[in-house]
N, CA, C and O atoms as CSV, one atom per row, in Angstrom:
chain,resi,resn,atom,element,x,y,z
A,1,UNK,N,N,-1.517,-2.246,2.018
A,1,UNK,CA,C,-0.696,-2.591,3.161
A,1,UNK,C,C,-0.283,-1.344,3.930
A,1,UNK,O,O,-0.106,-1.287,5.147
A,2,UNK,N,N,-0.166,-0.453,3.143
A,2,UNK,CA,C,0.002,1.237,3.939
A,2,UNK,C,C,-0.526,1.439,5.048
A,2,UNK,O,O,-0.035,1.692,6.149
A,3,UNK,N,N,-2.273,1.225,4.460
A,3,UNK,CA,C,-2.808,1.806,5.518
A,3,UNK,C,C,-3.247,1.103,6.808
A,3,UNK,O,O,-3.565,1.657,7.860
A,4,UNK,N,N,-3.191,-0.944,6.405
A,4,UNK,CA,C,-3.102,-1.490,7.837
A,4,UNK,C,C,-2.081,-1.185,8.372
A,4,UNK,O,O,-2.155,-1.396,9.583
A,5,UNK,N,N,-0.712,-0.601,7.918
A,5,UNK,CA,C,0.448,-0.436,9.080
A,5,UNK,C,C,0.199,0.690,9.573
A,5,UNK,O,O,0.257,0.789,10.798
A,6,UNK,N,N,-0.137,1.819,8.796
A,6,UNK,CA,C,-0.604,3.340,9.319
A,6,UNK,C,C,-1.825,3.135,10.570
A,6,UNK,O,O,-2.017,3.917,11.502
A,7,UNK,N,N,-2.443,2.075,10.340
A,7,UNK,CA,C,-3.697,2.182,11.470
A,7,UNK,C,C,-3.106,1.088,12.425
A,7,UNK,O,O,-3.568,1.229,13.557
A,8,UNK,N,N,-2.365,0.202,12.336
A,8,UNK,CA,C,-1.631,-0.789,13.236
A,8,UNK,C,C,-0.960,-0.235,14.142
A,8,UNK,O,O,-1.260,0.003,15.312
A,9,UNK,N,N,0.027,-0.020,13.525
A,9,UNK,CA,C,1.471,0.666,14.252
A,9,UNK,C,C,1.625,1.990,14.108
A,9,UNK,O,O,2.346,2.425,15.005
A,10,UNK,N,N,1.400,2.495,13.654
A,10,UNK,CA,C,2.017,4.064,13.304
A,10,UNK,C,C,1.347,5.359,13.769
A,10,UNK,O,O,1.723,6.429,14.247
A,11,UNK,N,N,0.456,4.921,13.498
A,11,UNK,CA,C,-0.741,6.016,14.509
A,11,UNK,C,C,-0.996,5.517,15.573
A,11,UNK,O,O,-1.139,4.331,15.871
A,12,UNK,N,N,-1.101,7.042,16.584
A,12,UNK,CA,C,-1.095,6.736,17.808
A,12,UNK,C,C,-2.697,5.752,18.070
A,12,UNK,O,O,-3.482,5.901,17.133
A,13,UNK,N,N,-3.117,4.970,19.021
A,13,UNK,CA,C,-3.649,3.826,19.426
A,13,UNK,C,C,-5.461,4.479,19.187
A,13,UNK,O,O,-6.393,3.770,18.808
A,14,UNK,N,N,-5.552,5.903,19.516
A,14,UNK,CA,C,-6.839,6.554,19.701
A,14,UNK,C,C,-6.910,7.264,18.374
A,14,UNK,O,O,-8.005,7.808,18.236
A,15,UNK,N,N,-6.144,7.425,17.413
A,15,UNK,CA,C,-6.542,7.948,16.103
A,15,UNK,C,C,-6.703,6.495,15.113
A,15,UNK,O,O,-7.228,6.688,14.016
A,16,UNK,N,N,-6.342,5.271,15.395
A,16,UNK,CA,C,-6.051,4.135,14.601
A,16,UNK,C,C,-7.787,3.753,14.703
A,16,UNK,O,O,-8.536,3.908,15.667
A,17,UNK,N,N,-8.111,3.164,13.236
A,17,UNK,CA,C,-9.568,2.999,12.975
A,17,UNK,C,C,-9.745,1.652,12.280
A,17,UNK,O,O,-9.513,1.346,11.110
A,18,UNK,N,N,-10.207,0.935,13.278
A,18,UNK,CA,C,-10.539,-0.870,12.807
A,18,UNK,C,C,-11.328,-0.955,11.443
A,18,UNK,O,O,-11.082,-1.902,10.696
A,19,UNK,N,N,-12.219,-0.055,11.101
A,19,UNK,CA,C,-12.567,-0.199,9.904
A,19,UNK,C,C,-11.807,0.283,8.629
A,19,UNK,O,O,-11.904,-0.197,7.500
A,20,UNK,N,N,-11.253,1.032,8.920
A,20,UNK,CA,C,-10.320,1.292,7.795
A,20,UNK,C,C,-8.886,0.120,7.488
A,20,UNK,O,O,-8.301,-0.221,6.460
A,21,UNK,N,N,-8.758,-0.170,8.671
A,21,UNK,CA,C,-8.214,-1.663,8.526
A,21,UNK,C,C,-8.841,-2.882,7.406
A,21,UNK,O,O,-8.442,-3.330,6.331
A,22,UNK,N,N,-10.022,-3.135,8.279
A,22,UNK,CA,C,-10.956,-4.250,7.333
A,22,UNK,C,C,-11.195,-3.702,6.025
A,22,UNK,O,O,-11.228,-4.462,5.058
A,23,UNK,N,N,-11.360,-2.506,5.897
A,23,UNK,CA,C,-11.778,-1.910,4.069
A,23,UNK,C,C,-10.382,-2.691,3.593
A,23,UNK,O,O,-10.260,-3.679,2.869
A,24,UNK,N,N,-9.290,-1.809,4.328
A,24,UNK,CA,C,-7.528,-1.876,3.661
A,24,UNK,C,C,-7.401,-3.686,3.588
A,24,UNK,O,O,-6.640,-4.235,2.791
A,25,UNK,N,N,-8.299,-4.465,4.579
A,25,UNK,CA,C,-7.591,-5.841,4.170
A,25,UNK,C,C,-8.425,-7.012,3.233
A,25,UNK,O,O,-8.056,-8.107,2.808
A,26,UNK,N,N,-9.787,-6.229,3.103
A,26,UNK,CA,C,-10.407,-6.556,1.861
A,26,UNK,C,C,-10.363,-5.981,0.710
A,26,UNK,O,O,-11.040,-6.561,-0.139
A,27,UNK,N,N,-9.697,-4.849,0.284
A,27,UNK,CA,C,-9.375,-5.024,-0.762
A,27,UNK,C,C,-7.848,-5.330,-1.395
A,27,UNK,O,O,-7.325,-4.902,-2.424
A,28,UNK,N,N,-7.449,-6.059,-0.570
A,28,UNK,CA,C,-6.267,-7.185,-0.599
A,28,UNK,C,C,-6.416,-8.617,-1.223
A,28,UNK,O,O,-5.586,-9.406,-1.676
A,29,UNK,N,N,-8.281,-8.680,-1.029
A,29,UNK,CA,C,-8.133,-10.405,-1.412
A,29,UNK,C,C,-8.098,-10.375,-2.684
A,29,UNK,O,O,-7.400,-11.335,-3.012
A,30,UNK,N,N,-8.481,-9.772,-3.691
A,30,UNK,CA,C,-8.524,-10.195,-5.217
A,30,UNK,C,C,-6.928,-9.945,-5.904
A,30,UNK,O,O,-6.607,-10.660,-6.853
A,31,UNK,N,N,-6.268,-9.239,-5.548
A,31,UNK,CA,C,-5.078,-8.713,-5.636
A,31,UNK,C,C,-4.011,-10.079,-5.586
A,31,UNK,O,O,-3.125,-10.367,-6.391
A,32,UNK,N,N,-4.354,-10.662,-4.582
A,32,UNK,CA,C,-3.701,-11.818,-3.583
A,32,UNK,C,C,-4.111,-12.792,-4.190
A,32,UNK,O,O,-3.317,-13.714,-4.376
A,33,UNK,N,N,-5.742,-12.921,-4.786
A,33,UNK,CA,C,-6.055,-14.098,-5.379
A,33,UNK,C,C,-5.392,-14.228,-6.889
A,33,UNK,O,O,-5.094,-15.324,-7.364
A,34,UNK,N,N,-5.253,-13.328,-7.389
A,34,UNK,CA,C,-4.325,-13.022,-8.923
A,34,UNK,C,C,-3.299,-13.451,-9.087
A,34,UNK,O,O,-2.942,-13.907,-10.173
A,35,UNK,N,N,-2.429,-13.402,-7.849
A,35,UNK,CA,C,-1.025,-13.398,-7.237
A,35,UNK,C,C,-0.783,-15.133,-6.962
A,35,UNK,O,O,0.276,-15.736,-7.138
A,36,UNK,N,N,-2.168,-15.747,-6.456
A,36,UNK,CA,C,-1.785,-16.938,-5.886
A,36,UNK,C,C,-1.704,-17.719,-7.292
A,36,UNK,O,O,-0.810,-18.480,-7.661
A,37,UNK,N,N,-3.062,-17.270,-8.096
A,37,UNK,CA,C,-2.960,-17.814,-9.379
A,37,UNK,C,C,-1.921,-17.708,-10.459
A,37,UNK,O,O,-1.845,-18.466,-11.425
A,38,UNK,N,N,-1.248,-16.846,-10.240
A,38,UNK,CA,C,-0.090,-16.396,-11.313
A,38,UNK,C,C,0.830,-17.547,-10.569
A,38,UNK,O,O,1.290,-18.368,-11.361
A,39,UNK,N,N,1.067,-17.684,-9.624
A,39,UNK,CA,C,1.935,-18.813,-8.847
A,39,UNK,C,C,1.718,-19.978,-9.123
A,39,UNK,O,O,2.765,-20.506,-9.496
A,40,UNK,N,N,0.498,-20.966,-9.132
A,40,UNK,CA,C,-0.105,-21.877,-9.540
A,40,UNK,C,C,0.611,-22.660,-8.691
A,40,UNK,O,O,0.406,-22.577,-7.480
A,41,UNK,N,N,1.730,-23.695,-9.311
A,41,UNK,CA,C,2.292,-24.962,-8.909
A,41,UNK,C,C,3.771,-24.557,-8.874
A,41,UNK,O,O,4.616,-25.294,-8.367
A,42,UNK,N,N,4.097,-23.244,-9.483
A,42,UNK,CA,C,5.662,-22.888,-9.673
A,42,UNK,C,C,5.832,-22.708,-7.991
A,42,UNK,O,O,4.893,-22.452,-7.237
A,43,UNK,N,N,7.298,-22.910,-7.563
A,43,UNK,CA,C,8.069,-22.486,-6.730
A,43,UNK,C,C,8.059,-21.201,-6.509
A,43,UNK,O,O,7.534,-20.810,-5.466
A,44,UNK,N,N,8.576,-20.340,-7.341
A,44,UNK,CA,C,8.481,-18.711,-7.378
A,44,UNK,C,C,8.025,-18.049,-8.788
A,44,UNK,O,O,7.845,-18.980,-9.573
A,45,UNK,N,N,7.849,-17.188,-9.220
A,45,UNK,CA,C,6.953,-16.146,-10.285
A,45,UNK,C,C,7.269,-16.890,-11.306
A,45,UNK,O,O,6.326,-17.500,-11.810
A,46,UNK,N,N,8.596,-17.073,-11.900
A,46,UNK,CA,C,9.010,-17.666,-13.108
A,46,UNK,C,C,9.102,-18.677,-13.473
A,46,UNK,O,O,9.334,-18.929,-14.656
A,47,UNK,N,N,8.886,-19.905,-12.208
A,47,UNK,CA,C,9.636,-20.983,-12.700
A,47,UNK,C,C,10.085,-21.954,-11.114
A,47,UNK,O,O,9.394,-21.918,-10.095
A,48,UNK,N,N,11.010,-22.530,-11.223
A,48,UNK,CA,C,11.617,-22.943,-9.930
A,48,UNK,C,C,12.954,-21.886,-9.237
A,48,UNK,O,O,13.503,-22.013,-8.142
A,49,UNK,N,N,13.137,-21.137,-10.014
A,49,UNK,CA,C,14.543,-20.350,-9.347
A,49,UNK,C,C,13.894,-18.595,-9.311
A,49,UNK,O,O,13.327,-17.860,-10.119
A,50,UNK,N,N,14.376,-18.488,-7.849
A,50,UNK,CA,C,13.859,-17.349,-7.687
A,50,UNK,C,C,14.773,-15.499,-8.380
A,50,UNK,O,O,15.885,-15.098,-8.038
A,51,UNK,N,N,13.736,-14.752,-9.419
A,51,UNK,CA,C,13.992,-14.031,-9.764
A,51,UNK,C,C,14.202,-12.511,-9.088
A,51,UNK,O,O,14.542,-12.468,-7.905
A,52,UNK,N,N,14.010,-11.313,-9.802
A,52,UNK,CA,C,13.824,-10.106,-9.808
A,52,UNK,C,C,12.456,-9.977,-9.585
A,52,UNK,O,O,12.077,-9.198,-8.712
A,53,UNK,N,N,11.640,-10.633,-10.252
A,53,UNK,CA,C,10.424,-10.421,-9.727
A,53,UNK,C,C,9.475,-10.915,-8.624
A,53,UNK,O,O,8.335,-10.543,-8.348
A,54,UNK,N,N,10.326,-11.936,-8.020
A,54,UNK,CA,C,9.889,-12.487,-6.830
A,54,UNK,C,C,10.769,-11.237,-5.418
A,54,UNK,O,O,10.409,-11.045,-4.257
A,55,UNK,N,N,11.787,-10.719,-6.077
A,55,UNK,CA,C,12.249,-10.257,-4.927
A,55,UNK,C,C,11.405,-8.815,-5.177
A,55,UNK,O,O,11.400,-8.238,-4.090
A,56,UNK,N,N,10.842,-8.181,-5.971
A,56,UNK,CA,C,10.363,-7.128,-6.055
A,56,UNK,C,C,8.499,-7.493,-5.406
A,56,UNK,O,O,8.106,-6.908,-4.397
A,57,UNK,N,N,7.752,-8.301,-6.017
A,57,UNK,CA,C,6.415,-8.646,-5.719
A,57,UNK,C,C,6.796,-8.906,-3.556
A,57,UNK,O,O,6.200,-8.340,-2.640
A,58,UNK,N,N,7.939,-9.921,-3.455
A,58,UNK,CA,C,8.034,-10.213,-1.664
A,58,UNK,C,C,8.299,-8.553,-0.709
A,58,UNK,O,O,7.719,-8.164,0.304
A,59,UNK,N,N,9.498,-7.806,-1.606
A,59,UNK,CA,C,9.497,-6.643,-0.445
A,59,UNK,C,C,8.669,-6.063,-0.630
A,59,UNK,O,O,8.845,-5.023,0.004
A,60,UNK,N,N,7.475,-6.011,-1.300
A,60,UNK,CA,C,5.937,-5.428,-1.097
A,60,UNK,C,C,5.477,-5.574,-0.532
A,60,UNK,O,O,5.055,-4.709,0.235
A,61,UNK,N,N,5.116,-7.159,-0.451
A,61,UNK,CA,C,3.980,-7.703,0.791
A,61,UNK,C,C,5.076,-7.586,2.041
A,61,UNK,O,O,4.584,-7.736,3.159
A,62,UNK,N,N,6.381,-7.358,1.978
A,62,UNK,CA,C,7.415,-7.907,3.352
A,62,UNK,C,C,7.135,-6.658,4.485
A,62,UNK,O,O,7.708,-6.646,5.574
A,63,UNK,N,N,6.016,-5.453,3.991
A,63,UNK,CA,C,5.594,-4.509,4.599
A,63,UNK,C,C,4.209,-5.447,5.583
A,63,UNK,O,O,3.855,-5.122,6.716
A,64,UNK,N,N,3.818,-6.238,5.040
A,64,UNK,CA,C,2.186,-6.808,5.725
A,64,UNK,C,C,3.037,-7.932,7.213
A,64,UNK,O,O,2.382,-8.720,7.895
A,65,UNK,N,N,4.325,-7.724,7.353
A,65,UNK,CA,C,4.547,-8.422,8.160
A,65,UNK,C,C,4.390,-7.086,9.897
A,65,UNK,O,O,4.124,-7.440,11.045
A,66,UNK,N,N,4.712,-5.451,9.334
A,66,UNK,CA,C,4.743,-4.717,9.894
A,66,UNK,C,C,3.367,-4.532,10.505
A,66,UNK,O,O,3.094,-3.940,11.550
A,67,UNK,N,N,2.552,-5.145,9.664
A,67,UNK,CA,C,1.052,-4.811,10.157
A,67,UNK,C,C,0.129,-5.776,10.554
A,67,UNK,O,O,-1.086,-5.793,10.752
A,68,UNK,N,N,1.358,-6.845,10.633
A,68,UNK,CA,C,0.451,-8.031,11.176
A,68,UNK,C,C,-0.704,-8.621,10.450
A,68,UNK,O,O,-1.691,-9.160,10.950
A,69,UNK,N,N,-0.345,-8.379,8.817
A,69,UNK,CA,C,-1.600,-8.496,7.757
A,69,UNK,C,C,-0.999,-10.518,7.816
A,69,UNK,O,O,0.142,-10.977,7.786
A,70,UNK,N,N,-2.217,-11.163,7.896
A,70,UNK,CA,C,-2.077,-12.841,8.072
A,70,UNK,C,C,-2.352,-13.057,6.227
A,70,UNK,O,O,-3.446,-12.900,5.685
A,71,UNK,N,N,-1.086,-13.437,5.529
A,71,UNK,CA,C,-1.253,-14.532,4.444
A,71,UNK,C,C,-1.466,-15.533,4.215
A,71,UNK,O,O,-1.564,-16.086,3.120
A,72,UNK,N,N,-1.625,-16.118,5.760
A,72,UNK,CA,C,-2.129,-17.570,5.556
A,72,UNK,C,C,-3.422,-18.061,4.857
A,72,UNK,O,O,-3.465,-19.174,4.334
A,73,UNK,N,N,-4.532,-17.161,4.859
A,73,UNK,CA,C,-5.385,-17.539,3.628
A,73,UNK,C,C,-5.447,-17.643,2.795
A,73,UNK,O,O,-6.460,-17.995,2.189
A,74,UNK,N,N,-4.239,-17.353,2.277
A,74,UNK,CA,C,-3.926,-16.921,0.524
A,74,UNK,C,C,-2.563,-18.397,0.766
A,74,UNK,O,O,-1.363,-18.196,0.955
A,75,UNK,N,N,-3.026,-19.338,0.707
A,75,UNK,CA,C,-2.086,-20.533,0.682
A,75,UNK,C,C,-0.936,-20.479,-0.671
A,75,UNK,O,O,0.275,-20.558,-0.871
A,76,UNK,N,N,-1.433,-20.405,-0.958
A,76,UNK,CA,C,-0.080,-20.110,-2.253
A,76,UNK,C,C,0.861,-19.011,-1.999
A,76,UNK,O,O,2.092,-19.030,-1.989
A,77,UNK,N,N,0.160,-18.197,-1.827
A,77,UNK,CA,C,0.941,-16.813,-1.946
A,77,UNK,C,C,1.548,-16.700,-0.249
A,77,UNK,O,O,2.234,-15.732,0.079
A,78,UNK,N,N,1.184,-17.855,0.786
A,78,UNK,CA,C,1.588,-17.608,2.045
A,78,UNK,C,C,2.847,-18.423,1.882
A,78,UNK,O,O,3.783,-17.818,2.405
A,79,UNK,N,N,3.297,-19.819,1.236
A,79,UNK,CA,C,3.874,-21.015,1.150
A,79,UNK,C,C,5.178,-19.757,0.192
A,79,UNK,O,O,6.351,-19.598,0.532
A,80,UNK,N,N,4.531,-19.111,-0.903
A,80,UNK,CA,C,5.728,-18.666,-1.928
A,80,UNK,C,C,6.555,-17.714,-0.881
A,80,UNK,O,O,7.783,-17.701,-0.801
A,81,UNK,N,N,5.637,-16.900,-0.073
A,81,UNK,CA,C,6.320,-15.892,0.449
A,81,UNK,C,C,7.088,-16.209,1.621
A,81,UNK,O,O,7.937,-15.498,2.159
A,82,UNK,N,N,6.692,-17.370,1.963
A,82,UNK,CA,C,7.831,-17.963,2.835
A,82,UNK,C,C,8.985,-18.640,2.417
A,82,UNK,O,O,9.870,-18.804,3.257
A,83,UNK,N,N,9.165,-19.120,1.134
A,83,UNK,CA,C,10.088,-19.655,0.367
A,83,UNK,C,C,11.092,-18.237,0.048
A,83,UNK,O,O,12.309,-18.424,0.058
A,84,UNK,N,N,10.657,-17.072,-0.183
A,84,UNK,CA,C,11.569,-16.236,-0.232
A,84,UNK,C,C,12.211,-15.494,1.099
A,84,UNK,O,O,13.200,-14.763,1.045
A,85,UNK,N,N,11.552,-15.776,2.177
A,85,UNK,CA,C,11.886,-15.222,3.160
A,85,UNK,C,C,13.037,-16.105,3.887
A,85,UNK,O,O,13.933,-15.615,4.573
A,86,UNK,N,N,12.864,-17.504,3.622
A,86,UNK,CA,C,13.525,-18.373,4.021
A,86,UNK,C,C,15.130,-18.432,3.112
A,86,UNK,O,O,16.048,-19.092,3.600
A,87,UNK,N,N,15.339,-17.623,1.680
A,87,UNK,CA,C,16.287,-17.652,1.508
A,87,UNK,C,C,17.238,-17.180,2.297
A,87,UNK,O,O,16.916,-16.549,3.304
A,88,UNK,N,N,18.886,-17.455,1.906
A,88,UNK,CA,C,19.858,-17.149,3.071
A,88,UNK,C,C,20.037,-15.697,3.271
A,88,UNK,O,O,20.520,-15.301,4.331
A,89,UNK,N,N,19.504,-14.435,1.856
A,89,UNK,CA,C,19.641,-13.400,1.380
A,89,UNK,C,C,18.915,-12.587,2.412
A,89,UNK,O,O,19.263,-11.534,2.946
A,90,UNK,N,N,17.653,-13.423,2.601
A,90,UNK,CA,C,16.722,-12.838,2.937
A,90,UNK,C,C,16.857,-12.594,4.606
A,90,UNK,O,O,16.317,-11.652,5.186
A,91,UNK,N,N,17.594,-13.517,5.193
A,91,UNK,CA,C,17.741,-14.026,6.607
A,91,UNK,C,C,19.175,-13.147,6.684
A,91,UNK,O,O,19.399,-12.893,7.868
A,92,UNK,N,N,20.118,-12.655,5.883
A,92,UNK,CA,C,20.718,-11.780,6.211
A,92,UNK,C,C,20.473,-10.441,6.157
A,92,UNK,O,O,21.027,-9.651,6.921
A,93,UNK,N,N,19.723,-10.132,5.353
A,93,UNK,CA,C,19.150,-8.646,5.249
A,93,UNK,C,C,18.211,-8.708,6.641
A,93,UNK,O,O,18.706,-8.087,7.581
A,94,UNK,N,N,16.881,-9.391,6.918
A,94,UNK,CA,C,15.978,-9.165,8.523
A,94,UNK,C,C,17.159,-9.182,9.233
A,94,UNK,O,O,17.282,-8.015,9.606
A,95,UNK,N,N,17.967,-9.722,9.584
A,95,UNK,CA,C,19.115,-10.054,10.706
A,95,UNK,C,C,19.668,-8.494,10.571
A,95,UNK,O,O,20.021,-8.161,11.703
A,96,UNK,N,N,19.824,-7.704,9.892
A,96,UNK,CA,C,21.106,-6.168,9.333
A,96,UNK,C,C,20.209,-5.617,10.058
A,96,UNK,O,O,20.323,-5.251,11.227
A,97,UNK,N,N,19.181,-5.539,9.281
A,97,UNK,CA,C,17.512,-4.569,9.903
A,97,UNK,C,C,17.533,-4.649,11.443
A,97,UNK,O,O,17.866,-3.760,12.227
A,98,UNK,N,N,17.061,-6.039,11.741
A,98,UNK,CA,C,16.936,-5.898,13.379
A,98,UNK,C,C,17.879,-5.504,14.184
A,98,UNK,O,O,17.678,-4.820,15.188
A,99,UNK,N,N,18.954,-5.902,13.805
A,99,UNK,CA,C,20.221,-5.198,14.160
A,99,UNK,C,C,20.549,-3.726,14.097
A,99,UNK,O,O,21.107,-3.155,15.034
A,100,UNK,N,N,20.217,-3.157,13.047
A,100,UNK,CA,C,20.112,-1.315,12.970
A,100,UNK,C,C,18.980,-0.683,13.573
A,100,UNK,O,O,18.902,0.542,13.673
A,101,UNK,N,N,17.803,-1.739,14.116
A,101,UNK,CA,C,17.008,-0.613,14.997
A,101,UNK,C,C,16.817,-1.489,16.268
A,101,UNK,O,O,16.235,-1.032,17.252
């Protein structure tokens, strides 16, 4: 996810390199496919109530939102990561953020 935000956003527009993008977002899918499977039918990582490890695995990927990386192919892992984003925790922390820059 580094380096689609480094080639997205962060570097200026004429040093940013589309293929290093596509390398950086294919080797995302097996990672993601592990991730969807560890999820299966649960709500979040453990169970139905969301842990430590759902909030640690989400502010990982909560960087692929900076880079415009699409989880919607990864249906599980797009549905979980919206279940944590949608908490009230979560909607007050983006709200602090957008607010401080």
């Amino acid at each position: 996810l580094g380096l689609i935000n480094r080639h997205r956003v962060h570097l200026p527009p004429e040093e940013r390199d589309p293929l290093v993008i596509a390398s950086a977002e294919a080797s995302l899918n097996a990672p993601l496919r592990v991730l969807g499977a560890a999820l299966g039918e649960r709500a979040f990582l453990l169970g139905d109530d969301f842990t430590l490890a759902d909030l640690n695995v989400a502010s990982v990927l909560a960087t692929a939102l900076t880079g415009s990386f699409d989880l919607a192919p990864f249906g599980t892992v797009f549905k979980w990561f919206g279940r944590c984003l949608s908490r009230e925790a979560a909607k007050r922390t983006v709200a602090l953020a957008t607010r401080e820059h």
